[in-house]
N, C-alpha and C positions, 0 to 999 in steps of 0.2 A: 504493500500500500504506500509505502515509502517512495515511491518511484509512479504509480499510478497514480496520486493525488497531485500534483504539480503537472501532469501532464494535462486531467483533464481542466484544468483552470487554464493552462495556457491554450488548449484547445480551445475553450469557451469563449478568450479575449480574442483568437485570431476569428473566430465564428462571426460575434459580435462587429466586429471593424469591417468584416465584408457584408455581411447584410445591411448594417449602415451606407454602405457602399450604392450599394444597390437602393436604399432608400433614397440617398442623395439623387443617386443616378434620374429615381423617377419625378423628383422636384425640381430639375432640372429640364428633363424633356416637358414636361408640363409648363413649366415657366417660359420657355420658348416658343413654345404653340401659342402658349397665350397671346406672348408680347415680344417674341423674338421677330425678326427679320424671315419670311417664311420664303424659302426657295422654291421657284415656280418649275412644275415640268417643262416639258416640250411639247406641249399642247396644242400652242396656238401656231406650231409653224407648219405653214399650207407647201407642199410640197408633191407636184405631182407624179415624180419619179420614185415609183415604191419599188419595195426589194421582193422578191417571191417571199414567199409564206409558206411555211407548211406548220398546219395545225395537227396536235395530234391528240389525239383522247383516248387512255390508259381505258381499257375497259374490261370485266371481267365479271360475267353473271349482271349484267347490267341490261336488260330485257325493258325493267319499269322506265327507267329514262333515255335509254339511248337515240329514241324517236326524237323527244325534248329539244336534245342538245343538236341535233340533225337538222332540226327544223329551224332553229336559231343560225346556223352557221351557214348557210346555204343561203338564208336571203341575207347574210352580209354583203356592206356597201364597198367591201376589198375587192379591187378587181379583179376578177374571175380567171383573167390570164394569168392573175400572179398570183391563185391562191390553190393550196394543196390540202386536203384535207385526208387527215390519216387515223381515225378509226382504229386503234389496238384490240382485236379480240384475243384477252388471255388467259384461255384454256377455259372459256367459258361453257357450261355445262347445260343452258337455260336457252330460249332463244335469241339469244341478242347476234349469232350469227348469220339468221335468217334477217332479221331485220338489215344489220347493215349491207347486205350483198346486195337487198331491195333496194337500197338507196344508192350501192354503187350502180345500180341497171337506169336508173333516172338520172343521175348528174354524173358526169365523166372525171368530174374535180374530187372524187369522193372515190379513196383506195382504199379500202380495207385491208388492212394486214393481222394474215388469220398465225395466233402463236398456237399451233394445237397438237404438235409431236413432243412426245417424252423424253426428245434431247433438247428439247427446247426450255430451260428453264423460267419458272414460274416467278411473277415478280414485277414492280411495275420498275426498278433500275434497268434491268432487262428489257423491257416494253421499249423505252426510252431508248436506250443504246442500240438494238435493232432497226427502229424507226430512221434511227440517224442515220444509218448506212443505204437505204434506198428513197429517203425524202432530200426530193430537189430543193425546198428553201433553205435560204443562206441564213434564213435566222427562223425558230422552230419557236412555233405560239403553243403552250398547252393547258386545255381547261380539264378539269376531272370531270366524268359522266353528267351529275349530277347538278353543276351548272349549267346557267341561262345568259351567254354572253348577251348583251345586247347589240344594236347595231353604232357602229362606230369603233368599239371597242379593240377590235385589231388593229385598225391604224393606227389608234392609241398606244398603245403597246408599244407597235412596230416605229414611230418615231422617233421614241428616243431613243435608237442607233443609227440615229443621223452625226452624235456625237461618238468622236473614233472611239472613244475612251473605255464606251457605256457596252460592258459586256452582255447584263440581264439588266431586264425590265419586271416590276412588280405590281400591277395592280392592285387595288381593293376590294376586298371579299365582304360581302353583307350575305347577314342571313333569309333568307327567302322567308321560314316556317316558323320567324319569330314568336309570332302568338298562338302557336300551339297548347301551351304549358312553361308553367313558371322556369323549368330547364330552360326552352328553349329562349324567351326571354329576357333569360340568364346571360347565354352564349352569344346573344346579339349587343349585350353591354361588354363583356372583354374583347368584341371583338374590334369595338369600337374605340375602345381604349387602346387596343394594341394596334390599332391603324389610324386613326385619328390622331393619336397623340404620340405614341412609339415610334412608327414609321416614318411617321413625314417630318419630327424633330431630329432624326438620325440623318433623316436627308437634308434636312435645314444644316444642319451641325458638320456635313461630311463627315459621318461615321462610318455606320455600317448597315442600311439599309437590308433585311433578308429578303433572299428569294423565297418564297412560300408557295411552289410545287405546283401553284395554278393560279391561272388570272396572272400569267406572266409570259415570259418567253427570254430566248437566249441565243446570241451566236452558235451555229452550227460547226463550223469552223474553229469557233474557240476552243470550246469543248471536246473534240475530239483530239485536239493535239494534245489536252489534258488528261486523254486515257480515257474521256465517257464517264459513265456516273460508275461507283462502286456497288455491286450486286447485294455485297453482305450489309451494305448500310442500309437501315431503314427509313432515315431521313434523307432519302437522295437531294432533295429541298436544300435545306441547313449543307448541305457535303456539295450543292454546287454554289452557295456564295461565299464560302470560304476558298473554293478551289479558284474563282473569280480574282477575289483580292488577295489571295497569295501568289498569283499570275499575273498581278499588274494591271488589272480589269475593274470595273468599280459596278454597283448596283444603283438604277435608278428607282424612284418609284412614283405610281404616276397615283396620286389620290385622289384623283377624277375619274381615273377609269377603273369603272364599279362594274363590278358581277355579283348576282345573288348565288346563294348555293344552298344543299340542305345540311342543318345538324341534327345532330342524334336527337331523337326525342324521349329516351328514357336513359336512367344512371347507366343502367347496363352497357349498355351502347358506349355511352359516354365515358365510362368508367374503361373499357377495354379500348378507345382511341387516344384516350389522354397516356395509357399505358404504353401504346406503341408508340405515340411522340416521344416519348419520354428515352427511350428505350434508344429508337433512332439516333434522336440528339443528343444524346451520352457518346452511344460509339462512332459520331463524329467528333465528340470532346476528345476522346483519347487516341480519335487517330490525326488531329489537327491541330493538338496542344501547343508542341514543341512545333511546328512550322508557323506558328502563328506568332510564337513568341524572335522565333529567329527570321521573320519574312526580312528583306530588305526594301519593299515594296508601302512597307506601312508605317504610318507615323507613331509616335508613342500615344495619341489620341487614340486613334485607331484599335490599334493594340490593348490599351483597357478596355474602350468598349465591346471589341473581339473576344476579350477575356469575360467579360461581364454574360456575354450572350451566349457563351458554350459553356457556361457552366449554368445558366438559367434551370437547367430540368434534373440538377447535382441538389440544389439548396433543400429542399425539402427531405434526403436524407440527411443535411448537414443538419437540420433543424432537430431532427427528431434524435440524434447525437448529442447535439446540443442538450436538449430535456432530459434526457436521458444521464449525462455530465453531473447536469447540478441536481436530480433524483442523488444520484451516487453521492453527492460532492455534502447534500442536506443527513442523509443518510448515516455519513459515519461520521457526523456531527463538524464538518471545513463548513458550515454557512450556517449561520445564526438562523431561526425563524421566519425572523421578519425577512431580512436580509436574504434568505435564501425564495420564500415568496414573491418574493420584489423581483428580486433576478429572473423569473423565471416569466414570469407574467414580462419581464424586459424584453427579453431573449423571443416570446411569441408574438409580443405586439410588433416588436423588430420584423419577427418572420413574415407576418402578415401585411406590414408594409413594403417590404423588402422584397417579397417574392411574388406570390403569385395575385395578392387580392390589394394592388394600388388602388385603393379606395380613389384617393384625389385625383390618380390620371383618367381612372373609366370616367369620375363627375364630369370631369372637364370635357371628354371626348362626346358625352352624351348634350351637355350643354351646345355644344358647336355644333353639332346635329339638329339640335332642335328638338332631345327627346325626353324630356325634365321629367316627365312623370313617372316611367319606368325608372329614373333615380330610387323611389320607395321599394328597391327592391336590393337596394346596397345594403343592408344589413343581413341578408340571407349568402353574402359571400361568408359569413363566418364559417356558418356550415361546408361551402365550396372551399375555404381554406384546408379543412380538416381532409373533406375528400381528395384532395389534388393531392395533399401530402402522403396519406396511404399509397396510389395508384402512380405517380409520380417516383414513389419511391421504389415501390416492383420492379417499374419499366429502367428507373438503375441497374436494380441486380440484373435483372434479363442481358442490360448491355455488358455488366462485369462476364455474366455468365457466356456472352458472346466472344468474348475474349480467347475463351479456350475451347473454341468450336471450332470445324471447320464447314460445316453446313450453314448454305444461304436460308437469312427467315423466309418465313412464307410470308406472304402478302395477305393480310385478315383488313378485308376492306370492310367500311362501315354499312351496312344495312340500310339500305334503301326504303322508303315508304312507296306504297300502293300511291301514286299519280298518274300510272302512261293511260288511264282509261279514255282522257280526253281527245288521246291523238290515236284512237281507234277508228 
């Protein structure tokens, strides 16, 4: 105990200093969205030499919406000469095979690419990497199944690589089935917070804007001389904007162009997505750490907030560590009473600013929206604290546990709701 009791204190103080950290971090993107200088995309420039396109949509058992999203991208106002659209059927079991071959027999713009042999591994890194190798556009748009581009929204995108610089581009994600239930709700206030006020002060600041796997797009080109996305990462998302700015590439993001999409509508759901994010963005912490800290491509700005953002989906076991620390520390009598209550209540109010429930950035983010009423529903993040922490913390071990595997995960995509009746 002689040797354990000094560890877990000094453990506790370096806990405390980084979740502070991370507190600061979000009083500061907040304060800038506010009242900072807000950097404008590339929106407004009228340009009528476009680059080809090719879109591609990861699909797998995806029958309820595949129609949906077919239907949307087809009357896009991209021109038609310049635009590819690629359909991934992978290894889908349901009909969503039949449907897209239907829609390639009507539009000639519309390739399906069937993954459906057993040396074909399963996985949407895979999907992606395939894709790249027979899609003619120079820069690749890609929506997940279950969004609703609207029209404009490609050349949106596709703008901003008019700047040589600008590797990937990020749209904005809204929820479609926000008033389903108080979840869903839920997930339309962080989402808002984390693009409202997350995303666009990282681009106001030249930080580090993430790429978020849809409602985006990226050099074709670039990405391939970077090796393509990694199969065993489950965050291929998080694993190409770091491969971006550790290649001297930067991330835009365009917070006008908006897509809706679905979220889960029960914990269940909800509870097994937050665990694969989690999971992903871990085993791209520990396989991007050390290049992140030696890039010579990025500023020491950079670099903290780099460091801030890969470890984002680590704090919640650091937290329960933490609890756990000063349990032990109260225990065999290193923390007085009060002193040790105090601390501990310190350490989770810390947590709960600092991680995953920034009360003040979602306020703010809903505020600029224009959605003040669902505010009265910030105080049900306390529960969402506790939950995030559990599931959050799983999807660590899963990534440590990844460590000493050599089998790619499988791709456990989220469950779809009964909609496609409309486009029968």
């Amino acid at each position: 105990m002689e040797v354990v009791i000094p560890v877990l204190k000094i453990y506790l103080l370096i806990f405390i200093i980084i979740v502070t950290l991370y507190m600061i971090r979000h009083f500061i993107f907040t304060y800038n969205r506010l009242f900072g200088e807000q950097k404008l995309y590339y929106q407004d420039i009228l340009d009528k030499d476009v680059p080809m396109v090719t879109v591609v949509i990861p699909m797998k058992n995806e029958e309820l919406v595949a129609k949906q999203i077919l239907d949307r991208l087809v009357s896009s106002d991209y021109p038609r000469e310049k635009l590819e659209i690629i359909p991934v059927n992978d290894h889908s079991d349901d009909g969503t095979k039949e449907i897209l071959e239907s829609y390639a027999a009507k539009y000639d713009h519309i390739r399906p690419y069937h993954r459906l042999s057993e040396d074909e591994k399963p996985g949407k890194a895979n999907s992606l990497n395939d894709t790249m190798n027979v899609a003619k556009g120079e820069i690749i748009v890609v929506f997940d199944a279950d969004y609703q581009p609207p029209d404009g929204i490609i050349r949106e995108l596709v703008i901003g690589f008019k700047d040589p610089e600008v590797g990937a581009v990020m749209g904005r994600v809204l929820v479609e089935n926000c008033g389903t239930n108080m979840l869903t709700m839920m997930l339309e206030l962080e989402r808002s917070g984390g693009y409202q006020v997350d995303q666009q002060a990282r681009y106001n600041m030249d930080l580090i804007p993430q790429y978020g796997g849809t409602v985006g797009a990226y050099r074709k080109e670039a990405l391939l001389k970077m090796g393509g996305f990694d199969p065993k990462v489950l965050a291929e998302d998080t694993e190409l904007t770091y491969k971006m700015y550790l290649n001297g590439w930067h991330v835009a993001y365009a917070n006008r162009a908006e897509c809706y999409e679905e979220m889960p509508e029960n914990w269940i759901d909800r509870a097994k997505q937050i665990r694969r994010w989690a999971r992903g963005h871990n085993q791209v912490m520990f396989k991007y750490l050390v290049p992140l800290l030696t890039s010579r491509y990025l500023s020491f700005r950079k670099k903290l907030d780099g460091l801030l953002l890969i470890f984002i989906y680590m704090l919640p076991t650091l937290l329960f560590l933490g609890i756990l620390s000063s349990v032990v520390l109260f225990l065999s009598g290193n923390l007085e009473i009060f002193a040790g209550i105090v601390f501990l209540l310190f350490i989770v109010s810390l947590g709960a600013f600092g991680n995953f429930a920034p009360f003040f950035q979602i306020g703010v983010a809903n505020f600029i929206d224009g959605r003040t009423k669902a505010l009265r529903l910030i105080p049900m993040f306390a529960f969402n604290f506790v939950f995030y922490m559990l599931y959050v913390s799983l999807g660590f071990w899963d990534a440590v546990k990844d460590l000493f595997r050599k089998s790619e995960p499988e791709w456990d995509k989220t469950k779809r709701r009964q909609r496609g009746e409309r486009y029968e």
